[in-house]
Structure formats: structure tokens, C-alpha cells
C-alpha positions, -999 to 999 in steps of 0.1 A, spaced: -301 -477 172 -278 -454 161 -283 -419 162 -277 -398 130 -246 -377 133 -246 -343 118 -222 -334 96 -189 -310 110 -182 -282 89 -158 -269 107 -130 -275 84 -145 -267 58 -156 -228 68 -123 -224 83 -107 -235 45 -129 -210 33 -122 -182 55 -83 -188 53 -84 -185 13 -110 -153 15 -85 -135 38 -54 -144 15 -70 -134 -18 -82 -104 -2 -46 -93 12 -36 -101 -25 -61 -75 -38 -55 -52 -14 -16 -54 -19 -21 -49 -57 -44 -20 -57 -22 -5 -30 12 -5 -53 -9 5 -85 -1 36 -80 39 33 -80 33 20 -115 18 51 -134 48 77 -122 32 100 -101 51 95 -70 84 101 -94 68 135 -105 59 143 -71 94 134 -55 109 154 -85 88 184 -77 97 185 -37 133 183 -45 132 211 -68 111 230 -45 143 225 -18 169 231 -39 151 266 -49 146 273 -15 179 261 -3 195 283 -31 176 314 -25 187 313 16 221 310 3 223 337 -19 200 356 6 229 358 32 254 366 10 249 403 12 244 408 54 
């Protein structure tokens, strides 16, 4: 008699696995440039550089008079 094999799902969870990990990287890759899209890294870049050139002006015009 022939014994009943069991079924290998081997394959399958590793299909499974494989296409969890790449949606998740896909989520995780949107959410992670989201916030490039609203501006706030342009506004904060913006304020840094004006920040330097204040200070870089005001050490300029500081040793002007020694």
C-alpha cells in the first residue's frame, strides 16, 4: 500500500513571505519620502542658511573694527 504523502508547503510560505517583505519595503519607502512632498525640509533648509548667512555676516562686520 501506499502511504499518504503530506502535502509540501514550502513554496508556498516562502511565496508568501517574499511578497510580504516587498510590499512592506514599498510602504515603508513611501511613508518614509512623504515628508519631502509637503515642503518642510525646503522651509527648514531655507531657515539654516539664513541663520549662517546672519551669522557669517555679523563675524564679518564684527572684525571690521579691531
Amino acid at each position: 500500500m501506499a502511504e499518504a504523502q503530506e502535502k509540501d508547503n514550502t513554496w508556498i510560505i516562502v511565496g508568501v513571505a517574499i511578497a510580504s517583505i516587498i510590499l512592506l519595503v514599498v510602504l515603508l519607502k513611501k511613508d518614509e519620502t512623504k515628508h519631502l512632498q509637503s515642503g518642510a525640509v525646503a522651509q527648514s533648509n531655507a531657515e539654516v542658511f539664513q541663520k549662517l548667512e546672519k551669522r557669517h555676516t555679523s563675524n564679518v562686520t564684527g572684525t571690521e573694527g579691531n
